[in-house]
N, C-alpha and C positions, 0 to 999 in steps of 0.2 A: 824701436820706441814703444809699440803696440805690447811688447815681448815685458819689458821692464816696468809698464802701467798696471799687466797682468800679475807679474809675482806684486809686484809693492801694493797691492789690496787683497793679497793674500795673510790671514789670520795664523796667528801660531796654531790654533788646534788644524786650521786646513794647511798649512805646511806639515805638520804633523800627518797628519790624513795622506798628503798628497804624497810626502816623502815617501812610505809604508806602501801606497797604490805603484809609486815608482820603480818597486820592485817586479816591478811585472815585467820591467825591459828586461830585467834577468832572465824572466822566462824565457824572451822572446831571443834575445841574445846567446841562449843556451838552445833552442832550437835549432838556430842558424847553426850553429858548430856543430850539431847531430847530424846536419845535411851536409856535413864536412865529412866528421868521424865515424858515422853509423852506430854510434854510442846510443843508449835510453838514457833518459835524464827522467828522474823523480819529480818530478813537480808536473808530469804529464800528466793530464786526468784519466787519459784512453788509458795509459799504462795498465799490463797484467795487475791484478789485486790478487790477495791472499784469501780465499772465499775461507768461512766459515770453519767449515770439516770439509774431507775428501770426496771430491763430487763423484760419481758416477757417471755423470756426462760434462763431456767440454764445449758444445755449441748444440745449436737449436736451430731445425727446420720446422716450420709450420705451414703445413698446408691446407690454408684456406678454403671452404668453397663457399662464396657468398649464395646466401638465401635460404641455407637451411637444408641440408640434404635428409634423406626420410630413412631412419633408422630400420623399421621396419621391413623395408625394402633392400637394405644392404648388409648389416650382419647382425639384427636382434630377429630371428622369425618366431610368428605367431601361429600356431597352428589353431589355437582360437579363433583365429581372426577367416579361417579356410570355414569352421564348423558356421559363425554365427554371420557370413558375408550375408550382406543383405542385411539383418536385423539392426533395429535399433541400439544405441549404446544404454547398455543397463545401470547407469548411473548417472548423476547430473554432470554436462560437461562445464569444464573451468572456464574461466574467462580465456575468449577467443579472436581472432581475430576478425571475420566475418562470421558471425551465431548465426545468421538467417540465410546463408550458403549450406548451412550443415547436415548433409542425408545420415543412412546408415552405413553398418563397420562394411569396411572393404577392404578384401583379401588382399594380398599383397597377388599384383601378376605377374610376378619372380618366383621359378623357384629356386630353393636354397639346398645345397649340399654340402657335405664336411669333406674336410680337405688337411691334408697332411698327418702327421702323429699327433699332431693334439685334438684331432677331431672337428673342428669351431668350423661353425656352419657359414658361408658365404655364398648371398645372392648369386645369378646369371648374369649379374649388371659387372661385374666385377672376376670374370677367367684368369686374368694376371693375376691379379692382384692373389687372388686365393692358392698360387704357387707360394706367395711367399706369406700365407697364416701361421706357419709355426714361428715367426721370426714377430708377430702383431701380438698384445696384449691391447684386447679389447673390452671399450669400456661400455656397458650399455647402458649405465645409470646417472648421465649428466641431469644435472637439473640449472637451469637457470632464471632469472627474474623477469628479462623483456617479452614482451608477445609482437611486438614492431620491431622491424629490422633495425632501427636506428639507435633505441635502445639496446636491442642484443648483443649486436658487434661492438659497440661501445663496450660493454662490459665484458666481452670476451677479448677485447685489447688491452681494458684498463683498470676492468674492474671496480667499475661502475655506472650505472643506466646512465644520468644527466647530471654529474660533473666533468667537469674538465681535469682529469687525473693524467699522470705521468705513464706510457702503451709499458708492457711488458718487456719489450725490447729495453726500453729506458733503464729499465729498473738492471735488469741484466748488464749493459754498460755503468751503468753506477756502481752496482755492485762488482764487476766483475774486471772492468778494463775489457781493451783489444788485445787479441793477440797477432796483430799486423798494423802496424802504425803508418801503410802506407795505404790502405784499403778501408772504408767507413768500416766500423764494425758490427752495426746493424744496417740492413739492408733489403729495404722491400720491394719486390718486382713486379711489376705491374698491378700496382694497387687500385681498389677502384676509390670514385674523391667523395662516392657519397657516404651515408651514413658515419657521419662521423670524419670523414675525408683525413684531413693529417694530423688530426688528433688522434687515430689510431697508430701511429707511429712515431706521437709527436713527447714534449718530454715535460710540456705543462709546468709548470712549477720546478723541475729540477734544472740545473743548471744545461744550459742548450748545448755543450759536448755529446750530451748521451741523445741527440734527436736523431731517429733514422734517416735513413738515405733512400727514396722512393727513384727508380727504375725506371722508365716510361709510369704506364698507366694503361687502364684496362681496356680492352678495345684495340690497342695499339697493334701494329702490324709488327710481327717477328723479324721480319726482313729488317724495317726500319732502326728496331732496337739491337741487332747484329752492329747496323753501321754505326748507329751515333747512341748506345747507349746510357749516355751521360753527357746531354746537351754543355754543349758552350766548354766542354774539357779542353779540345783542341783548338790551341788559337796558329793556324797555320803561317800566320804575318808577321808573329815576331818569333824570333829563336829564343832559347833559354836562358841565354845571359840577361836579352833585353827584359823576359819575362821576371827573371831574379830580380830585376832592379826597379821595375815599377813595383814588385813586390815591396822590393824593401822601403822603397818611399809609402807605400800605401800603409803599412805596418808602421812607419813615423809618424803618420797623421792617427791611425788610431789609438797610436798610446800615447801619446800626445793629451787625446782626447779623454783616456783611461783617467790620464795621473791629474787631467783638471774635473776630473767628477767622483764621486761615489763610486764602489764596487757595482761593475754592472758585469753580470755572468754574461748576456747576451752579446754585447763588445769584445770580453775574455772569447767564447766562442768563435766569435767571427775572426779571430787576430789566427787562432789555429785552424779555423776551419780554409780559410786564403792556405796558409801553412798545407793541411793537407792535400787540396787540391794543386797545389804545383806537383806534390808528390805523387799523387794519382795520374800526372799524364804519363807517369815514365811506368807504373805499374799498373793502372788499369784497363789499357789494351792489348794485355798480355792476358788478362785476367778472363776478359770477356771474347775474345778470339779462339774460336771453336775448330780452328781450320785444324790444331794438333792433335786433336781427337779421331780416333780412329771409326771407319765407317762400320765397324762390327759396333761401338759404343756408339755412336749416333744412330745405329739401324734399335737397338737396346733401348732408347728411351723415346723410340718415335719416329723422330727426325726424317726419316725417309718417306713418311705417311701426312699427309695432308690435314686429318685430322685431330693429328696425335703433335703434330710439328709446335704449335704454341706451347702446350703447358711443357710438352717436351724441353722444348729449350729452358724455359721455367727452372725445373729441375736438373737438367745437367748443369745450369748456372750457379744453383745452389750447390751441388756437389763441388763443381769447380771454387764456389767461392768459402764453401766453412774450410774445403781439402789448404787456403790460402791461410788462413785463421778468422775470419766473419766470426763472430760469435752468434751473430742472430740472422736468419736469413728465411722472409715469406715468400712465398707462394702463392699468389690469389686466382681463383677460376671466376672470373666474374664474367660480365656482358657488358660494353660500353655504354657509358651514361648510367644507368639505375643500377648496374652489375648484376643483380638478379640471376643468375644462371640457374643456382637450382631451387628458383622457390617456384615450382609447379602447383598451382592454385586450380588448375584444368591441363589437361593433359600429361599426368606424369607420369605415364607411358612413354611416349614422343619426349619428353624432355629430359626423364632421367636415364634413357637411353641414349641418346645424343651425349650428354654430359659423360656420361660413365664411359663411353665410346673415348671420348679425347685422354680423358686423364687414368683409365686403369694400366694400359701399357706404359706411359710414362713414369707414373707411381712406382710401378714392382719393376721397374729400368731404376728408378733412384735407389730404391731396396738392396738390390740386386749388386749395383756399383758399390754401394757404400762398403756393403759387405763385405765384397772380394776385395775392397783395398785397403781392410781392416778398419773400416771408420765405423762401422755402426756402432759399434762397441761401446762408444764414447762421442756419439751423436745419435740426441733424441728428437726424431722425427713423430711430428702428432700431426694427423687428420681431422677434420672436423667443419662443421659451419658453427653458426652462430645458436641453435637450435635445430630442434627434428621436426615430424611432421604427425599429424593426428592419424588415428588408425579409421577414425569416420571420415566418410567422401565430404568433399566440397564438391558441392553441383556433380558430376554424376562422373570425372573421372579425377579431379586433383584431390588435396591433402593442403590441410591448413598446418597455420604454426603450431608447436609444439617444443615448449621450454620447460617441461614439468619431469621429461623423461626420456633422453633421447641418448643417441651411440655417437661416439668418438676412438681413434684406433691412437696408441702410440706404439714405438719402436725404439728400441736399440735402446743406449743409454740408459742402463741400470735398469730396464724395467723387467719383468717378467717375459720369455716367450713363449707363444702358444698357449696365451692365459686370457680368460675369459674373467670380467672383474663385473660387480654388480648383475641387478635385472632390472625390468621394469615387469610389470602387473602381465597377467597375461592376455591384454588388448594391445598392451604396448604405450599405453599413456601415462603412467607414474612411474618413477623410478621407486622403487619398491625394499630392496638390499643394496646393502652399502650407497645408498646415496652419495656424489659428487656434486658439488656446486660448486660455481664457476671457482667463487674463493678459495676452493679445495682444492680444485686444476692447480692456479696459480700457487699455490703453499706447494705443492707434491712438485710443481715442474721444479719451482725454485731451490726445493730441497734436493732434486736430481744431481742440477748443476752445484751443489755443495752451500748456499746458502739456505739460513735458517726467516721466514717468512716473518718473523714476529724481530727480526734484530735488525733487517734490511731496512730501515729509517731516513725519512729525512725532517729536518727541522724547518716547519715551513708555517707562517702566523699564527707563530705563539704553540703549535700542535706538531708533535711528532707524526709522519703520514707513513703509509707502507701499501703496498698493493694488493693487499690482501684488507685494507680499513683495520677493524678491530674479529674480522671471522678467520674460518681456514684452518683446514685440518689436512695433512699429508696424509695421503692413502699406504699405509705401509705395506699393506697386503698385495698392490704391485710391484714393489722393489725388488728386483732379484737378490 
């Protein structure tokens, strides 16, 4: 009776409406038969898309190091900075983040030597990693807008200080599709929740198919994320039939729900996202089960070493998961709670020694794999934080922020190897030749993987948006 009261004060234009929304059982109806047939069905959002022109690369690791790692210290050196140690900085410094912390310049206490046939010089914080410099095209000319953490990595996720914008990962699913419709296809591990928390992965404004898939979280013990990497996947009580069939009842009620309201993406989302998750228990403990891996490849990225064992796993997950099809897959080095790991403010001796300890052999193990299994090719791996660090002391051994001119390393995927791209001044504080801003990152990665920055669109209050805004310039001088 309830059922017959509801359509008979339904209107012709909302019968109209409702009819048109009621197509959505098709969708859902043609799923179910996918999980029959193994067929793709078109009307998937995740679905492969047709990018632009022919990418250079097909997926994307990024590895993060929250707080800003110091350029100066890892692969821009200053020999400037050996002559005038001690001396004041001989020009007014820019807005900072503590001014009355601020002494004079100080040397870097690394040193740096060149390494391989292309010569590029790489700190002592970094022995692995500088095995594999002819395979790095490194950038030393980032420039970015925040001077606070929380602004910075915002705009290095989304491409802007304090809105709420759609992460880069988003953009790459929207534009791009999955290439595994049974696996998320972005996917970030061990994220930290501050600065920005999942809005750095989140999809804001674009329809909530393309939001990333967060891992644990930072701080989190490796052990733990071995056994239950993906809370609540496994329901051991019911078997799969039973689990099919509350599904399908629960998919009755939300299009149900769909065809008595307005188009809502976020409903649309949740009807496939239920959908993907059955399909995740039968492939994502295959995915994340490390046991088939060989112990020459887990002695390779760490795994054996204590110290190395976190980010280690980090990165073999990521190889295991683009090798799957992830199109998008970070990497965060952070510290629990604040994440901080490498913003050395005092001590970055003791800290960026520690830090570079964990992740340089896991890094040039990720390198190293990708290579020999023919993936780098067509996976572009980028380094970085969110900002560098000043070449003047803070109190009398750290380094403050630095967003005016700092280093970033990419790999594989179309870029140049063994290529040294921009500089900064010789203190180390502006980016000086070829300047990169953040906008320019995101233009060049997006052009990597075969999309054009300025046509990747969405229609959203009246305003076409893109994640580049209205800047952005591709660095072509990288491209191999």
């Amino acid at each position: 009776m309830k059922e017959q009261n509801e359509c008979s004060l339904v209107s012709r234009r909302g019968l109209l409406r409702n009819a048109a929304c009621g197509f959505g059982m098709l969708g859902l109806t043609a799923m179910l038969a996918e999980e029959l047939s193994g067929q793709s069905v078109s009307n998937n959002p995740l679905a492969p898309k047709t990018p632009h022109f022919t990418p250079r690369a097909k997926r994307l690791i990024f590895l993060f190091m929250h707080g800003g790692p110091s350029g100066i210290d890892t692969f821009d050196p200053k020999p400037r900075l050996i002559q005038d140690d001690g001396k004041p900085l001989p020009f007014k410094q820019p807005l900072s983040f503590a001014p009355e912390q601020t002494g004079g310049l100080m040397r870097s206490p690394w040193e740096f030597h060149r390494y391989g046939q292309s010569g590029i010089e790489v700190s002592d914080l970094f022995p692995h990693l500088a095995t594999c410099v002819d395979d790095l095209c490194v950038v030393r000319s980032l420039v970015g807008d925040g001077v606070d953490h929380g602004g910075a990595v915002l705009e290095l996720h989304t491409g802007t200080l304090n809105f709420v914008r759609p992460s880069l990962g988003s953009w790459l699913l929207y534009g791009l599709g999955s290439e595994n419709r049974n696996l998320p296809g972005f996917i970030s591990i061990k994220p930290t929740l501050e600065h920005g928390g999942a809005k750095n992965w989140g999809t804001a404004f674009l329809p909530a198919y393309y939001q990333g898939t967060a891992i644990g979280k930072s701080g989190m013990k490796t052990e733990d994320l071995e056994k239950n990497p993906i809370p609540y996947l496994h329901n051991n009580s019911l078997t799969a039939e039973q689990q099919r069939f509350e599904l399908d009842m629960l998919q009755k009620v939300n299009q149900r729900n769909l065809r008595l309201s307005q188009y809502d993406s976020d409903l649309e989302s949740r009807i496939g996202a239920f959908e993907l998750a059955f399909r995740l228990q039968s492939v994502a403990p295959e995915a994340f089960d490390i046991r088939s891996e060989t112990e020459a490849t887990k002695k390779l990225y760490g795994l054996d070493q204590e110290e190395t064992r976190s980010f280690g796993w980090q990165c073999l997950m990521a190889r295991r998961l683009v090798e799957r099809g992830v199109r998008f897959v970070q990497c965060t080095d952070a510290l629990p709670g604040a994440g901080l790991k490498w913003d050395q403010h005092t001590d970055l001796v003791g800290g960026h020694t520690k830090n570079a300890r964990e992740v340089d052999l896991p890094i040039a193990g990720l390198l190293k794999d990708l290579k020999s299994r023919g993936l780098l090719d067509d996976t572009l791996v980028i380094w970085g934080g969110e900002f560098g660090r000043t070449p003047i002391a803070q109190g009398r051994d750290g380094r403050d922020h630095n967003p005016y001119g700092y280093t970033m390393w990419m790999a594989g995927g179309g870029v140049k190897r063994g290529f040294v791209y921009g500089a900064t001044d010789e203190f180390g504080y502006y980016a000086v030749e070829d300047p990169m801003h953040i906008h320019d990152l995101h233009a060049t990665i997006l052009h990597l993987l075969g999309l054009n920055h300025e046509k990747l669109t969405y229609l959203y209050s009246g305003r076409q948006f893109r994640l580049t805004d209205v800047y952005g310039n591709v660095a072509h001088k990288i491209l191999a």
